[in-house]
Each structure stands twice: as C-alpha cells, then as structure tokens.
DSSP file (Angstrom, degrees, kcal/mol; ACC not computed):
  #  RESIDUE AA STRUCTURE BP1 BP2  ACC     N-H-->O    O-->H-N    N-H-->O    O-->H-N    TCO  KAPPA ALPHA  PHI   PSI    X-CA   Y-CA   Z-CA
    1    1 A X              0   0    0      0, 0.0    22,-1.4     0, 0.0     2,-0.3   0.000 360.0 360.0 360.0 145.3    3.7   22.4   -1.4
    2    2 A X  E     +a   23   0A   0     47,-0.4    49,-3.9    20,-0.2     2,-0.3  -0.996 360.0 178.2-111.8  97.6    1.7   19.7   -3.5
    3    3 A X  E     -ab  24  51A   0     20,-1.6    22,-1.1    -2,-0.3     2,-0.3  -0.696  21.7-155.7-129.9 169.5    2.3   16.2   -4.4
    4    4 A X  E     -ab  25  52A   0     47,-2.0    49,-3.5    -2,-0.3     2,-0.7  -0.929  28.0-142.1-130.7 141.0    0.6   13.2   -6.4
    5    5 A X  E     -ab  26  53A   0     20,-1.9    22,-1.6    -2,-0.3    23,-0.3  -0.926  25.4-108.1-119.4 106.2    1.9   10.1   -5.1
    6    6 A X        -     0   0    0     -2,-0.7    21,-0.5    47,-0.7    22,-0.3   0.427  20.6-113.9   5.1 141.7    2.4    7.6   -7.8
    7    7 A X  S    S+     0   0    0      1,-0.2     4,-0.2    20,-0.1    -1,-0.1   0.893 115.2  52.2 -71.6 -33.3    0.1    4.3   -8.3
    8    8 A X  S    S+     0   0    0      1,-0.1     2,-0.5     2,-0.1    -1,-0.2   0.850 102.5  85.7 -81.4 -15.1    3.1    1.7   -7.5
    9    9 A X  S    S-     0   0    0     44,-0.2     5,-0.2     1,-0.1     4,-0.1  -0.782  94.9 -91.7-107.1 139.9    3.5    3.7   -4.4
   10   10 A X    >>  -     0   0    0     -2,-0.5     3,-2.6     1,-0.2     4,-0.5   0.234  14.3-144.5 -11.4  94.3    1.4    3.4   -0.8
   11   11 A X  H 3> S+     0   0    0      1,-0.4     4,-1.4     2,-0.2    -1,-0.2   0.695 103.8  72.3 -36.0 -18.1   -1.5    5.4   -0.6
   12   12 A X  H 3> S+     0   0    0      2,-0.2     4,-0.5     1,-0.2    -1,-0.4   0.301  91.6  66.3 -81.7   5.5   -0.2    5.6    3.2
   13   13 A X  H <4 S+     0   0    0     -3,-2.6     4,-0.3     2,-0.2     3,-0.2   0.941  98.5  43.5 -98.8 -69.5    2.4    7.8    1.4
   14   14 A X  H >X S+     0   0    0     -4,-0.5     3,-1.9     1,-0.3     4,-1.7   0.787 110.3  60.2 -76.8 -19.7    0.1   10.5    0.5
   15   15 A X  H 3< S+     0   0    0     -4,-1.4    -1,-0.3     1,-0.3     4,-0.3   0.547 103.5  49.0 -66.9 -22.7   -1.6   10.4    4.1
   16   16 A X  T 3< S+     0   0    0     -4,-0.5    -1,-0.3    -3,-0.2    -2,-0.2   0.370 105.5  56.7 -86.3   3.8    1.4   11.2    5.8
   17   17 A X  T X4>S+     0   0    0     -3,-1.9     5,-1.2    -4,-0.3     3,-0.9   0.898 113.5  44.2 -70.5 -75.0    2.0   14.2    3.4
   18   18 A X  G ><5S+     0   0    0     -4,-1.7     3,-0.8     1,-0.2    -2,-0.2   0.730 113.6  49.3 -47.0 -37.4   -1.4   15.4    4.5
   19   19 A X  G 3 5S+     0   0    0     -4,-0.3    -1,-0.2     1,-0.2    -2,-0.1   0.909 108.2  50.4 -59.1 -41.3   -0.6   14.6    8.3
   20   20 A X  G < 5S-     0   0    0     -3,-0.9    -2,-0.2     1,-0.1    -1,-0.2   0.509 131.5 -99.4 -84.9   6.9    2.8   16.5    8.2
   21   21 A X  T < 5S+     0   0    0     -3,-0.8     2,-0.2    -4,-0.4    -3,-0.2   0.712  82.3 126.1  93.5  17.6    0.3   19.9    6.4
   22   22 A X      < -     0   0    0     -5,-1.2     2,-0.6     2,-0.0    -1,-0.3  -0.724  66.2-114.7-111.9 167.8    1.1   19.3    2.7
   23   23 A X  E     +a    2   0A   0    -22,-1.4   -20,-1.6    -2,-0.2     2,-0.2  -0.829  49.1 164.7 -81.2 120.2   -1.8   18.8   -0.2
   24   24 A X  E     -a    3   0A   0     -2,-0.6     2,-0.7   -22,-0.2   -20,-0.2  -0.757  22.4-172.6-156.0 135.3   -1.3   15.5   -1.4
   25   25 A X  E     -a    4   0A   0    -22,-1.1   -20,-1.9    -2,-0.2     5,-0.1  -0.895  23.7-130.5-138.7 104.6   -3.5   13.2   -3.4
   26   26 A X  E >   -a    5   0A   0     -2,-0.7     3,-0.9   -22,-0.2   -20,-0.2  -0.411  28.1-122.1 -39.5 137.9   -2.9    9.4   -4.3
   27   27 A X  G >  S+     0   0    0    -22,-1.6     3,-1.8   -21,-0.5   -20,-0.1   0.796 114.4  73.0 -84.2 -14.6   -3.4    8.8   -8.4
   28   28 A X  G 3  S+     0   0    0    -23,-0.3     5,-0.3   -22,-0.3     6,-0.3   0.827  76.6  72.8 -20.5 -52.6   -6.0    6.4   -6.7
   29   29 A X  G <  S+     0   0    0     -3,-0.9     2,-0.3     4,-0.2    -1,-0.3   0.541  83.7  81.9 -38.7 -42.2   -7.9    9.1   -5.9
   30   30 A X  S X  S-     0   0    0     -3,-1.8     3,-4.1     1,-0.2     4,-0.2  -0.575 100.0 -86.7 -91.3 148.4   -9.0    9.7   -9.5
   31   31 A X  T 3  S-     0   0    0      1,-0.3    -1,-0.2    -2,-0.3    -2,-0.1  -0.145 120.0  -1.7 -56.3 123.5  -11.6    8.0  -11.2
   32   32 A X  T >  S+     0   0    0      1,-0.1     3,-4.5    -4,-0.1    -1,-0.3   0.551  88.6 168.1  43.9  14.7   -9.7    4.7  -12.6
   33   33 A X  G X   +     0   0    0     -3,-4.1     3,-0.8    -5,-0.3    -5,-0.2   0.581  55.0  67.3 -29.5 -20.9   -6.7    6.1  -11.0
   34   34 A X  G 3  S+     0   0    0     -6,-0.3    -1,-0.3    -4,-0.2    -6,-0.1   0.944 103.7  43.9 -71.4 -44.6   -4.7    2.9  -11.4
   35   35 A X  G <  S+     0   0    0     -3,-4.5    -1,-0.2    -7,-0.1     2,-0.2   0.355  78.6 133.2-115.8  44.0   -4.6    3.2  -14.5
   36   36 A X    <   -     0   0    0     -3,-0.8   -29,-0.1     1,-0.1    -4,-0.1  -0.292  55.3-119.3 -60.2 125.8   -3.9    6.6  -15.1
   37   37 A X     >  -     0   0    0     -2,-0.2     4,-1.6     1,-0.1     5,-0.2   0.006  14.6-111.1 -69.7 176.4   -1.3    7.0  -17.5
   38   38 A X  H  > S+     0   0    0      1,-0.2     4,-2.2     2,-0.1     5,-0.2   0.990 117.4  49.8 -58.9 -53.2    2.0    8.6  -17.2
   39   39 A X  H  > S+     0   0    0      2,-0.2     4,-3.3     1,-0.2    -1,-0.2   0.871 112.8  49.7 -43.5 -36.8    1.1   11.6  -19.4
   40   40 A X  H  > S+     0   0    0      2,-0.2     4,-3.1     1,-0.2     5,-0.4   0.947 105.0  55.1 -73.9 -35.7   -2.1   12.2  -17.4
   41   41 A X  H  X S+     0   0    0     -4,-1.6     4,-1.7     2,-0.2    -1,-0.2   0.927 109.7  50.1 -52.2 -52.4   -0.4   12.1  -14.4
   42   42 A X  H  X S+     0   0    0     -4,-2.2     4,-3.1     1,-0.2     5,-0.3   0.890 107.4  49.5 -36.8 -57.4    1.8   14.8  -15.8
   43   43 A X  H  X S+     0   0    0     -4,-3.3     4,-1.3     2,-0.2    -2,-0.2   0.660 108.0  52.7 -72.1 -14.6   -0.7   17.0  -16.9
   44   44 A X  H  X S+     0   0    0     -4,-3.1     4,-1.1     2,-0.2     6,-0.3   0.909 114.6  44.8 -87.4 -49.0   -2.6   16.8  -13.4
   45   45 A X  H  X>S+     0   0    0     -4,-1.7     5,-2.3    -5,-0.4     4,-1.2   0.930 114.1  58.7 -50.2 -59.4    1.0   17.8  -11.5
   46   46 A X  H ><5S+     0   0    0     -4,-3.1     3,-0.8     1,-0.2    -1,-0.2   0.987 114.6  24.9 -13.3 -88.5    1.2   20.3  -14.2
   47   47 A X  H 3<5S+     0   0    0     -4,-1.3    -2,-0.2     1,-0.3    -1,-0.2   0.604 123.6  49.3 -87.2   8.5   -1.9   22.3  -13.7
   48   48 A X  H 3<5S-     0   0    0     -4,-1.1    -1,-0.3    -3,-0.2    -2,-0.2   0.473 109.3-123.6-111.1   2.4   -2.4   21.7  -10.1
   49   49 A X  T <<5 +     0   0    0     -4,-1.2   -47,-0.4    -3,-0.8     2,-0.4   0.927  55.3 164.8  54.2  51.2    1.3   22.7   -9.7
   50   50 A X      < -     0   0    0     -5,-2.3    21,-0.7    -6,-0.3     2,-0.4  -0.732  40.3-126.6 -87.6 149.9    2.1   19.2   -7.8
   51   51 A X  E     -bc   3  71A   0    -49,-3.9   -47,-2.0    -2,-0.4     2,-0.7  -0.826  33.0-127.8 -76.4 122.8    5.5   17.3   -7.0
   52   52 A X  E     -bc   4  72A   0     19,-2.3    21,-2.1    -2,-0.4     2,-1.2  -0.736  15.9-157.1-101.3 151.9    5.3   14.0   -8.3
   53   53 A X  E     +bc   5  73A   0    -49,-3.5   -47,-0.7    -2,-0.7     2,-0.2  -0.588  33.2 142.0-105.1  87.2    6.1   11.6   -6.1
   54   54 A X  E     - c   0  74A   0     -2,-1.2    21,-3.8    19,-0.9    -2,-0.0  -0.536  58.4-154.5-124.7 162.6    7.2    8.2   -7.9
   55   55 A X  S    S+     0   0    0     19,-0.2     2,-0.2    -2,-0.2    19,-0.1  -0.003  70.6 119.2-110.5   7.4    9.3    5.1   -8.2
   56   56 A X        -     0   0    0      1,-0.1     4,-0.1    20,-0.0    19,-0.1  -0.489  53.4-157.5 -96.5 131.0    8.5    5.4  -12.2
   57   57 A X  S    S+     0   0    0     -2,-0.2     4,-0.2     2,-0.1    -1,-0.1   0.217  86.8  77.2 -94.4   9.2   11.8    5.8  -14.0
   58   58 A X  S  > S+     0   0    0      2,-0.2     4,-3.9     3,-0.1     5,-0.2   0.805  86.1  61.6 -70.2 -40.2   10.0    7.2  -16.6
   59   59 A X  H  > S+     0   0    0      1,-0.3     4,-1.5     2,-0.2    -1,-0.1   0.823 102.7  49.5   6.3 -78.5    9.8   10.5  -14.6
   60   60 A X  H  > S+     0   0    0      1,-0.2     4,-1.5     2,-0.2    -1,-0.3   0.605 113.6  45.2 -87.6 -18.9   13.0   10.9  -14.5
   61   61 A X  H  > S+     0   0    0     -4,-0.2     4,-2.7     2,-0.2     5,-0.4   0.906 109.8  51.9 -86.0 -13.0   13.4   10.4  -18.1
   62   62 A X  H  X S+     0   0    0     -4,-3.9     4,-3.2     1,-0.3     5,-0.4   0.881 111.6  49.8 -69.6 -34.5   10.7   12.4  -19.1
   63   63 A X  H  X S+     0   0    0     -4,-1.5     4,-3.5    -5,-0.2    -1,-0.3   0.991 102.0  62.4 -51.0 -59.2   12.3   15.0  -16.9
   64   64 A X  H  < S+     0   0    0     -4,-1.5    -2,-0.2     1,-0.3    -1,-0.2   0.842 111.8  36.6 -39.7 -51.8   15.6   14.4  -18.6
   65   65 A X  H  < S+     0   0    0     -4,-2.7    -1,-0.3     1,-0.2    -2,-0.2   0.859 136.5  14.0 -93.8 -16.0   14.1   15.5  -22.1
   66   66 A X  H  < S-     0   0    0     -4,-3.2    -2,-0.2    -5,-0.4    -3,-0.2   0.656  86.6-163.0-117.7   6.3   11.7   18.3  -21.1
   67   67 A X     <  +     0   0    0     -4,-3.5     2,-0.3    -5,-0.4    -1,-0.1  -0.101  40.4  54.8  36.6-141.3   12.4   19.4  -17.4
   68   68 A X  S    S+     0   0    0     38,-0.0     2,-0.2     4,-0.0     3,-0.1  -0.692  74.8  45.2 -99.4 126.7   10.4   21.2  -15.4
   69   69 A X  S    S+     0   0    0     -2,-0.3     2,-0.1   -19,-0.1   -23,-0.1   0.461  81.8  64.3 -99.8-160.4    7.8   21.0  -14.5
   70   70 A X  S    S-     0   0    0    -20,-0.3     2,-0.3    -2,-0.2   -19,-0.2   0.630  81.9-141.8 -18.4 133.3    6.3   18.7  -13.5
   71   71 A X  E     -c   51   0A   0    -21,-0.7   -19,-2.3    -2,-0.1     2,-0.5  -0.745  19.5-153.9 -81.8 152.1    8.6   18.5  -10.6
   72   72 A X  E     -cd  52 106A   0     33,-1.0    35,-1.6    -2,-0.3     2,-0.3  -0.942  19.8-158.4-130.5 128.2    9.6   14.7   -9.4
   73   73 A X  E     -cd  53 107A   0    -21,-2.1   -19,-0.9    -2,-0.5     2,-0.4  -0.688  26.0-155.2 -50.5 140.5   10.7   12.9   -6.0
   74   74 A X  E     -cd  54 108A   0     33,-0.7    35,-1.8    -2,-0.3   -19,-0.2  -0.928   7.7-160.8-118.4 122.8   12.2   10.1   -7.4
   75   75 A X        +     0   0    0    -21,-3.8    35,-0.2    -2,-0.4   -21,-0.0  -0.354  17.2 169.2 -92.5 161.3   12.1    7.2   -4.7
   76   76 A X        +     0   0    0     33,-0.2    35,-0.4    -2,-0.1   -21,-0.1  -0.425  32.1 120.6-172.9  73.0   14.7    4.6   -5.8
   77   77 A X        -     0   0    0     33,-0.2     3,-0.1     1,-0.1    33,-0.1  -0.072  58.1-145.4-151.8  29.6   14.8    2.2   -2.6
   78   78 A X        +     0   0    0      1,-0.2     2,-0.6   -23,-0.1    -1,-0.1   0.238  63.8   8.4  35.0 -96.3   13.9   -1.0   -4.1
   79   79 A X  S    S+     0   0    0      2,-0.0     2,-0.3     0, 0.0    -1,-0.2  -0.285  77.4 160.0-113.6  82.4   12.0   -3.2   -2.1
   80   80 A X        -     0   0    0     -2,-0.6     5,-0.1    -3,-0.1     3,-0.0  -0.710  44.3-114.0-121.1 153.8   10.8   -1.8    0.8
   81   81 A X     >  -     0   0    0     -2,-0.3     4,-1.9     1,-0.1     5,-0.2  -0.307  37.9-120.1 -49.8 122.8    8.0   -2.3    3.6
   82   82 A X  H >>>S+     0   0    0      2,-0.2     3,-1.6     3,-0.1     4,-1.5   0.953 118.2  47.3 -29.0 -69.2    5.3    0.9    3.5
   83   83 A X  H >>5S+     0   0    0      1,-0.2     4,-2.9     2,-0.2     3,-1.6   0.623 110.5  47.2 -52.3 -84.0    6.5    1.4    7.3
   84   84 A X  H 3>5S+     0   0    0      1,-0.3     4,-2.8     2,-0.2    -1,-0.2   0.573 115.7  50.7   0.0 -60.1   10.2    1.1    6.5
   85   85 A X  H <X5S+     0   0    0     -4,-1.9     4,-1.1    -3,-1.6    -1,-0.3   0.882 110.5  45.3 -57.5 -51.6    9.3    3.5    3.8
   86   86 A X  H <X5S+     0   0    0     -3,-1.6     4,-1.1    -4,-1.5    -1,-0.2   0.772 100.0  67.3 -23.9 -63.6    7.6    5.8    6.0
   87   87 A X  H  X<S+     0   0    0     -4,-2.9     4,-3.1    -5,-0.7     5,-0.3   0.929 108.1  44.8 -57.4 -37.0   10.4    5.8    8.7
   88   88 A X  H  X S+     0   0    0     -4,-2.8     4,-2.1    -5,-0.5    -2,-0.2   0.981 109.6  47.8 -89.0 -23.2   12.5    7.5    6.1
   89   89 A X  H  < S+     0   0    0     -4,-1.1    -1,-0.2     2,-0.2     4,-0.2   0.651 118.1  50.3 -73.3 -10.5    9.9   10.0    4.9
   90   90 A X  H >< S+     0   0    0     -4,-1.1     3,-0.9     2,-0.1    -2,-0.2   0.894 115.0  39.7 -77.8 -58.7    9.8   10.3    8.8
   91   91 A X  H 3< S+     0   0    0     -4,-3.1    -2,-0.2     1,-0.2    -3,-0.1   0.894 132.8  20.9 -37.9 -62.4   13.4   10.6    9.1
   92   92 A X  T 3X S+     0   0    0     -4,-2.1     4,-0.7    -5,-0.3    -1,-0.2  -0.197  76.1 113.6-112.9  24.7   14.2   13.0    6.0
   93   93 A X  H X> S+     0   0    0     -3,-0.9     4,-3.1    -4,-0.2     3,-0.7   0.972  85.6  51.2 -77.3 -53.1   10.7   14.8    5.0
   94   94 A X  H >> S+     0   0    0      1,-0.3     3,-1.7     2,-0.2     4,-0.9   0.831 110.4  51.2 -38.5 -84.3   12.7   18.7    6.3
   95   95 A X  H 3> S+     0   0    0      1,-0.3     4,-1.2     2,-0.2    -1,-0.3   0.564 113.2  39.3 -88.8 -29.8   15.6   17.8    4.1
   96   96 A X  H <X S+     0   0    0     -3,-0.7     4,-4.4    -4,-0.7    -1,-0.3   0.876 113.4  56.7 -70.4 -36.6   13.3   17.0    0.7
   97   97 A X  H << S+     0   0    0     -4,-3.1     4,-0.4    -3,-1.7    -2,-0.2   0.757 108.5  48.2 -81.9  -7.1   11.0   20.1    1.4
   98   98 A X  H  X S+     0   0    0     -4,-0.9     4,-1.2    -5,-0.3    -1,-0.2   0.720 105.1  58.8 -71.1 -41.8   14.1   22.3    1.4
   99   99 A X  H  <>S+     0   0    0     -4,-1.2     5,-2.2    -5,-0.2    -2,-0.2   0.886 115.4  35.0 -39.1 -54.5   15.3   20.8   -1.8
  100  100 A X  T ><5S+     0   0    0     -4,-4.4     3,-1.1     1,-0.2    -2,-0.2   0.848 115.4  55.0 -87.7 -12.4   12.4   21.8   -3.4
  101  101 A X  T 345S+     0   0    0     -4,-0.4    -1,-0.2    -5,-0.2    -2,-0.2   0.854 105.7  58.6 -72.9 -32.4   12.0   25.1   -1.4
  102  102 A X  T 3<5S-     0   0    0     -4,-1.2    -1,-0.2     1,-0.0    -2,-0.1   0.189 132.8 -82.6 -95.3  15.1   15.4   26.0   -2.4
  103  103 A X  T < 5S+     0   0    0     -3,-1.1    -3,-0.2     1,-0.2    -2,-0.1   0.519  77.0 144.3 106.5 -12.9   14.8   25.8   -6.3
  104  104 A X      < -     0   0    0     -5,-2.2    -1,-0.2     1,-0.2     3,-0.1  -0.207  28.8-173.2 -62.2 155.1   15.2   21.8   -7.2
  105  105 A X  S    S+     0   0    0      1,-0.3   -33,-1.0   -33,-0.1     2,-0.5   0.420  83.3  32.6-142.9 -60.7   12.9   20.6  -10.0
  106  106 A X  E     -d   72   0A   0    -35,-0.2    11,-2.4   -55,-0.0     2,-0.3  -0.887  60.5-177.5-124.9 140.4   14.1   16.7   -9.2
  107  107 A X  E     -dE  73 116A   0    -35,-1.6   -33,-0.7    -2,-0.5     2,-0.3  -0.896  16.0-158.1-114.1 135.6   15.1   15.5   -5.6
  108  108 A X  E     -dE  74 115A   0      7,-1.5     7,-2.5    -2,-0.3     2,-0.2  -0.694  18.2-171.5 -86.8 139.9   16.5   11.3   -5.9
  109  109 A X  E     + E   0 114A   0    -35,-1.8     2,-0.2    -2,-0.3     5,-0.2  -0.878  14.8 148.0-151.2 159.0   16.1    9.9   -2.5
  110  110 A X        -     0   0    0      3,-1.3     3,-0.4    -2,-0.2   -33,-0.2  -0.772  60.4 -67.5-168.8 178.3   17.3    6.5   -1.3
  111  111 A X  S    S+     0   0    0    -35,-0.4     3,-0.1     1,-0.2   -34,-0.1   0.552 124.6  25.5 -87.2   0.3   18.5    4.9    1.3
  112  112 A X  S    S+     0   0    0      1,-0.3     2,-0.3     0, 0.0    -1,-0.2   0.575 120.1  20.7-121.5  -5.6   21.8    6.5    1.8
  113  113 A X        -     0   0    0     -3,-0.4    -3,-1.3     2,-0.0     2,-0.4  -0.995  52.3-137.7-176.4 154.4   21.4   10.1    0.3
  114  114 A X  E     -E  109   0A   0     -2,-0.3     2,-0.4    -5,-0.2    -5,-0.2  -0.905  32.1-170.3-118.0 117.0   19.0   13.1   -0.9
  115  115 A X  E     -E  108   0A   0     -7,-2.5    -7,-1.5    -2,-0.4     2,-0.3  -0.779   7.4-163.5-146.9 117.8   20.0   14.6   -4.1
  116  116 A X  E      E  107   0A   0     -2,-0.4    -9,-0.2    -9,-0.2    -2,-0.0  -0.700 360.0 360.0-113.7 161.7   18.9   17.3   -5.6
  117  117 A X              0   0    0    -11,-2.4   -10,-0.1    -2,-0.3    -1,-0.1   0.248 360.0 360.0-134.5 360.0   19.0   18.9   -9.3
C-alpha cells in the first residue's frame, strides 16, 4: 500500500508509514512540494496508485464528484499535536489498512471512529 501525505500534514506522518513497511512520500518531497496543487497531487496518487492522506476537504469533495481513484484518508481531528496525531495512527493504523484492503476508496478517521465508503 502507497500514500502521499498532504502538505498541511506532518512529514512525521509519512515516516511512520515508512517505519510500519508502507511506500509513503510527503508532497514536500517534490520539487516546490508545498505548493503543489491539489490537481497535481491527484495526478501523482493517480499514476503512482497512492492513498492520499489529507486534512483537505477538497479531497473529499473531489471524491464526491468523480470517485475513485485517487483513494483518500481523510483526517478530520482538528487541532492536534503531531505526537497526539501519531498515537492514533499508532493506535488504529490495522484498522485503516483493512478498510482499504477490503475494497474502500475513502476511509474518515477521527477521534472517535474509522469510516469507510
């Protein structure tokens, strides 16, 4: 499994995807990556067949009118510490990669619930 980890979100993000054995690439990463736009960001998830991994609620609308793919995490936990953030991707990383193993094109996660569609 494959992700690109958003710009608003931790770079620490995508380095504990890569700790736990997954491909995952910060939009940092890329040559002016901050200010990669949303479309490009698509089209790299696209053709590398990544999950994007966001806090963007454009995502999810952009999902809404064309679906999948890209496929999207969509983080929705409002202001939280990287570790804080972490501790739940520590807590609840099995239960996302089974969402998407199991056929989900977008997983919401938050601080009370995993839901996938």
């Amino acid at each position: 499994m494959k992700f690109i980890v958003d710009t608003q979100l931790p770079p620490a993000l995508a380095k504990f995807l890569v700790e736990k054995g997954f491909d995952a690439i910060h939009t940092t990463f890329f040559a002016d990556g901050h200010l990669l736009q949303d479309t490009e960001i698509i089209h790299i998830a696209v053709e590398e067949n990544r999950i994007i991994a966001t806090k963007d609620s454009d995502f999810l609308d952009n999902y809404l009118l064309k679906g999948s793919p890209p496929k999207v995490l969509l983080l929705q936990f409002g202001n939280i510490s990287n570790k804080e953030l972490l501790q739940y991707f520590e807590n609840y990383l099995y239960k996302i990669i089974i969402a998407f193993e199991e056929g989900a094109e977008l997983v919401k996660f938050d601080r009370e619930s995993i839901i996938a569609y």
